[in-house]
C-alpha positions in Angstrom: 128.6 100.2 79.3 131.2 100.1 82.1 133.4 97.0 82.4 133.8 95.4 86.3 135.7 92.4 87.6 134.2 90.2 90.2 136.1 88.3 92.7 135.2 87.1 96.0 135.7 89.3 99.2 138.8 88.8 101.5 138.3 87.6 104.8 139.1 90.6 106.2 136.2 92.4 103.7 134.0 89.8 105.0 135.0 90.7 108.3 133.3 94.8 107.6 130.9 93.8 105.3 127.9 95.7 106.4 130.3 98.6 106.2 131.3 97.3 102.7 127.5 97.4 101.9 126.4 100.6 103.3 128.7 102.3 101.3 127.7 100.8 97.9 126.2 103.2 95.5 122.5 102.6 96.9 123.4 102.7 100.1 123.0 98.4 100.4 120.0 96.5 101.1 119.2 94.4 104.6 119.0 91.1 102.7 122.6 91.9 101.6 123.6 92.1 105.5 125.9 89.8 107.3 123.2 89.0 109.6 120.3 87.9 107.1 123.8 85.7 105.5 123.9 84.0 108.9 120.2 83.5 108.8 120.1 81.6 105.1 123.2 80.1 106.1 121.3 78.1 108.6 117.8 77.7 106.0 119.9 75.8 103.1 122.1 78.3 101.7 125.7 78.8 101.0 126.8 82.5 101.4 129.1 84.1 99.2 130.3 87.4 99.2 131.2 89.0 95.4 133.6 91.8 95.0 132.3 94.0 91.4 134.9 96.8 90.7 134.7 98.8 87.7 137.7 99.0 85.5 139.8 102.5 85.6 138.5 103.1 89.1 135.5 104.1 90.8 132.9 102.8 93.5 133.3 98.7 94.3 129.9 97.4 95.0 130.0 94.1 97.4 127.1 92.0 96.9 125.7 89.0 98.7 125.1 85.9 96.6 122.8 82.9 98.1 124.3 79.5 96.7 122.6 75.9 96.9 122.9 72.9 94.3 120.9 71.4 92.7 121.7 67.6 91.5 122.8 67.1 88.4 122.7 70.8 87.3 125.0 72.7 89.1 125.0 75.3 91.5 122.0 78.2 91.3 123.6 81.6 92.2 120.8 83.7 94.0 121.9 87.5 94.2 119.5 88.5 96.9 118.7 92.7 95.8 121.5 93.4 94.1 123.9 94.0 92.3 123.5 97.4 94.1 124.5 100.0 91.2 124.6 103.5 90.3 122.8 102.7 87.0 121.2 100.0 85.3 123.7 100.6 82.6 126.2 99.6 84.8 124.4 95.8 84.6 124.9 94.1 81.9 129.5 94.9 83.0 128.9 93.1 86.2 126.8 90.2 84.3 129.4 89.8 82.3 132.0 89.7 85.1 130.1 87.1 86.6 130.1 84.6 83.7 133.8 85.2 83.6 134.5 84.2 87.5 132.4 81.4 86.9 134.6 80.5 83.8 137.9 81.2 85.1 137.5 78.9 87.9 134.8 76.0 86.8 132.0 77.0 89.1 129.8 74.8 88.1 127.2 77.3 87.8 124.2 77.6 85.6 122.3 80.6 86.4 122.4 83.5 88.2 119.5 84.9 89.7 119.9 88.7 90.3 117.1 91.2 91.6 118.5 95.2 91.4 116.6 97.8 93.4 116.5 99.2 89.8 113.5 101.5 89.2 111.3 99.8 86.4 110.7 101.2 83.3 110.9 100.7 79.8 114.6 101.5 79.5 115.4 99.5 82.2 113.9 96.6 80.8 115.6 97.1 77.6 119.4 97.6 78.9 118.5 94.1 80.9 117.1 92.4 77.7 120.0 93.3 75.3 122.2 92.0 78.4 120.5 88.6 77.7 118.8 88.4 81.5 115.7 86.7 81.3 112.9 88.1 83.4 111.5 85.6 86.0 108.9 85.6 88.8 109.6 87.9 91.5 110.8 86.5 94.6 110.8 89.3 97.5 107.5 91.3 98.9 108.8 94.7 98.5 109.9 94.5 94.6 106.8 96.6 94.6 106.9 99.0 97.5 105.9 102.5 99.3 108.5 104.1 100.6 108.8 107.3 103.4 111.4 110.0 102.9 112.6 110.6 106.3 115.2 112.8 105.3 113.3 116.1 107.4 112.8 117.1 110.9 109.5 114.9 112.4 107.5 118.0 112.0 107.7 117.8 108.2 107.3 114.0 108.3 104.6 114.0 110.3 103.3 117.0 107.6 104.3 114.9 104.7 102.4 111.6 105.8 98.7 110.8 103.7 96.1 113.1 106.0 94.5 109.5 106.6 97.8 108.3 108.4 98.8 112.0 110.2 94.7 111.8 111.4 95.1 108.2 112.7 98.9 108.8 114.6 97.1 112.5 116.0 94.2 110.8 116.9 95.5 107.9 118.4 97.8 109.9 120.4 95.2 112.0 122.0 93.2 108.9 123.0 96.5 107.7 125.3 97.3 105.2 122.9 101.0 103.9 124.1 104.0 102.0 122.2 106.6 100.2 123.6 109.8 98.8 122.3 110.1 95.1 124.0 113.1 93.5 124.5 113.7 90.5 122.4 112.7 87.6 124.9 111.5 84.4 123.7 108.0 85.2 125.4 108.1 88.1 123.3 109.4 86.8 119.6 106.3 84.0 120.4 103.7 86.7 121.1 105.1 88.5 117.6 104.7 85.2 116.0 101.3 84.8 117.1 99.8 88.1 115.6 101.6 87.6 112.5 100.0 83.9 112.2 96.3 86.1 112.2 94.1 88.6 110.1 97.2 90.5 108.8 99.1 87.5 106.7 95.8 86.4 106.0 94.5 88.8 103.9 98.1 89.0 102.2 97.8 85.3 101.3 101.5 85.0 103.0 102.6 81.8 104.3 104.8 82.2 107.3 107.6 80.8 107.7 108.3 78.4 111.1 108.6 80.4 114.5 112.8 78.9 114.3 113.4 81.4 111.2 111.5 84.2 112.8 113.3 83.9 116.0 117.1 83.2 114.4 116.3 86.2 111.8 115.2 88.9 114.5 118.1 87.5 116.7 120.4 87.8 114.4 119.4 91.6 113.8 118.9 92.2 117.1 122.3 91.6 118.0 123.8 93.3 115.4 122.2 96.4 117.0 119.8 96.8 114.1 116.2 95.2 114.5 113.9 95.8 117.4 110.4 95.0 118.5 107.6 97.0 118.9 103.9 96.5 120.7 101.1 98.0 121.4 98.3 96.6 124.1 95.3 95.8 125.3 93.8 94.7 128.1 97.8 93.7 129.0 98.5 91.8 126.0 100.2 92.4 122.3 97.2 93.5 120.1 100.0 95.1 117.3 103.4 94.3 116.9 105.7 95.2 114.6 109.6 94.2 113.9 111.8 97.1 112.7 115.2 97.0 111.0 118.0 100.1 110.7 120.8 99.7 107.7 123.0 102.1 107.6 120.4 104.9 106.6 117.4 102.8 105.5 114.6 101.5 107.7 112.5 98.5 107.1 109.2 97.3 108.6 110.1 94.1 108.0 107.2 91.9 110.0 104.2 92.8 111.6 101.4 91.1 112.7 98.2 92.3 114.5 95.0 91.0 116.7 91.4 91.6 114.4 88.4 93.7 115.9 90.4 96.0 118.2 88.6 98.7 119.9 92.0 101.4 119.8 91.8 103.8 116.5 95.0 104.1 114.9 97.1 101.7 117.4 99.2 100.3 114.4 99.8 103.8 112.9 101.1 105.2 116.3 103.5 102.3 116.6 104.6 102.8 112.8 105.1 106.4 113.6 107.1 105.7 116.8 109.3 103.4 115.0 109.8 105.8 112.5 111.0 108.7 114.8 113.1 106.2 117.1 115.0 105.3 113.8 115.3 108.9 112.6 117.0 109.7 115.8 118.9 107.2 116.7 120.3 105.9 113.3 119.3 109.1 111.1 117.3 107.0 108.4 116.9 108.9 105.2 114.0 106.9 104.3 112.2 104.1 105.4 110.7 101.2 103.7 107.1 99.5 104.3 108.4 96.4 102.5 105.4 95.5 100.3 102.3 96.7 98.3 100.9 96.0 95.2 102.5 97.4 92.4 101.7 101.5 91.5 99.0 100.0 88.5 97.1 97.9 90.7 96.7 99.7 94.0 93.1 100.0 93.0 92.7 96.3 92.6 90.3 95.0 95.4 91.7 91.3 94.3 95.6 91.6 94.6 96.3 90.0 97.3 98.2 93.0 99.2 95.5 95.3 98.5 94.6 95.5 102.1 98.5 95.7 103.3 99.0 98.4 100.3 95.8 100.6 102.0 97.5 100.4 105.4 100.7 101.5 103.9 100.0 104.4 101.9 98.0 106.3 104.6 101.4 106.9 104.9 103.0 107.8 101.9 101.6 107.5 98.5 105.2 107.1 97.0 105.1 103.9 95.8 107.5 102.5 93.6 108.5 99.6 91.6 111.6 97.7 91.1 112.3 95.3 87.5 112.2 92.2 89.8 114.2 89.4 89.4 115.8 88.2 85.8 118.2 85.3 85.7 121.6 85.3 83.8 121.8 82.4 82.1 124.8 80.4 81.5 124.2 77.0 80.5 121.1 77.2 78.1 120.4 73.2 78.2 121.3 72.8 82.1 118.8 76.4 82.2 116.0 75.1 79.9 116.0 72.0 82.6 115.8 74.0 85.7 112.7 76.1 84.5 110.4 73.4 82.4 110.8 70.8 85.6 113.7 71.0 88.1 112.8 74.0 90.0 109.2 72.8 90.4 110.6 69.3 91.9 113.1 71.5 93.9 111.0 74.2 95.2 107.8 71.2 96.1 110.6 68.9 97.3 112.0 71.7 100.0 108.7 72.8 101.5 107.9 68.7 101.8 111.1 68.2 103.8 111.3 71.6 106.1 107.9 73.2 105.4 109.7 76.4 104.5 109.4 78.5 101.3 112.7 77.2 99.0 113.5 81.4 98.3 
């Protein structure tokens, strides 16, 4: 096991973080951005950007941390996809050098929620056990995911895709089937909201968040020259839309939404496919991420509730992995033992009573 520090990031690494991010050994995740910071910073968060060097030298790895408070606990540490790290051996160090900065200078805080893009497997799960980390529900969509190596020429993409995905984007192509990229008008982030708010979050049992965290999240993107907004139409309106995201050289479909009972075949595989190539060529993305499925075990299972997302996504790629999900450092048992047998409950009922937004 390696040893780390943790500290928090100057202002002037705060200043670069996404370039502090990209270059962590994973390559950094979107929800570690500055951007989705700004977001959560405005949805009941307190950002906080961690610093975890290992001792003798190598690689830093800067990690987002999410922070709210919870009476008469503490503060609740939520680090959003990370720690990013070359191993999960490398794990239980930085736990470790958390509980110390929260020591050293009387945080006041009594868990730490962390949630590695960590491939799962039974070794995995032992290195985080022995570490103490407590497994707890997952949180994100895509802790279960299919992922696209883009790391080819489009020719060999295009080869590589599922022949159900390669015959829809052909198909759909010869039939004069057209994408566009939008800009990011408030006409358009509404008519983006109103396809998600049909068929497609439906079937995914996915509660949406209000049209105000939408709009501030692909803003916030947007301007940071990394999201954009695709649609396809008919009969001149939105029947598929789908909102994109670049990170250094990851891409993420990150929302879509679409309009049931159209009559064009393979309108929403074209404007995957579009996205795909724009993001190959304009920000070299060496793979790109559909952000959600069921996990590997279950893709079979007509009762999940992403079954019919996880068909539409691997018609693209059947390379779908999964991550260990989210397990919780614990460091103050009693104040701990609180939080899970009643407090987050009252919290999480409590937060969706007063904003009508999920608490994560």
């Amino acid at each position: 096991m390696r040893e780390f520090t943790a500290r928090f990031a100057t202002d002037q690494e705060i200043a670069d973080w996404d370039a502090h991010v990209t270059a962590n050994p994973h390559g950094g995740n979107l929800l570690q951005s500055a951007s989705f910071a700004d977001v959560k910073a405005d949805h009941g968060w307190r950002p906080l950007h961690l610093v975890h060097e290992p001792v003798g030298g190598g690689k830093a790895s800067y990690n987002l941390v999410l922070e709210k408070t919870v009476p008469a606990l503490g503060r609740l540490w939520y680090m959003i996809k990370g720690p990013d790290v070359a191993s999960v051996d490398d794990i239980p160090g930085i736990a470790a050098a958390n509980a110390r900065l929260v020591a050293e200078q009387r945080l006041n805080v009594f868990a730490i929620k962390i949630e590695p893009d960590v491939l799962d497997s039974d070794y995995a799960k032992g290195v985080l056990a022995r570490a103490g980390l407590k497994k707890s529900f997952d949180i994100q969509p895509n802790d279960s995911t299919a992922i696209l190596a883009t790391d080819r020429d489009e020719e060999a993409v295009l080869k590589s895709l599922h022949s159900r995905g390669r015959n829809a984007v052909r198909r759909a192509l010869r039939e004069g089937c057209t994408v566009e990229r939008v800009e990011l008008t408030e006409q358009n982030m509404r008519r983006m909201y109103a396809l998600m708010d049909t068929v497609g979050q439906g079937e995914a049992n996915v509660n949406l968040r209000s049209y105000e965290y939408y709009a501030k999240f692909w803003t916030a993107f947007e301007q940071a020259g990394q999201g954009r907004l695709y649609f396809t139409y008919e009969d001149g309106e939105p029947s598929v839309g789908a909102y994109v995201i670049a990170y250094g050289t990851k891409g993420t479909y990150k929302d879509g939404g679409s309009k049931p009972r159209r009559r064009q075949y393979g309108d929403s595989h074209l404007l995957q496919w579009t996205a795909i190539t724009d993001l190959m060529r304009e920000h070299g993305i060496v793979e790109y991420d559909f952000c959600g499925t069921p996990p590997s075990d279950q893709l079979k299972n007509k009762e999940h509730p992403y079954y019919g997302l996880g068909l539409f996504k691997t018609s693209f790629t059947k390379s779908v992995v999964d991550f260990v999900g989210v397990h919780d450092q614990v460091l103050s048992p009693a104040k701990y033992a609180v939080w899970t047998n009643v407090a987050e409950k009252v919290q999480r009922q409590l937060w969706v009573r007063r904003t009508g937004q999920p608490f994560y």
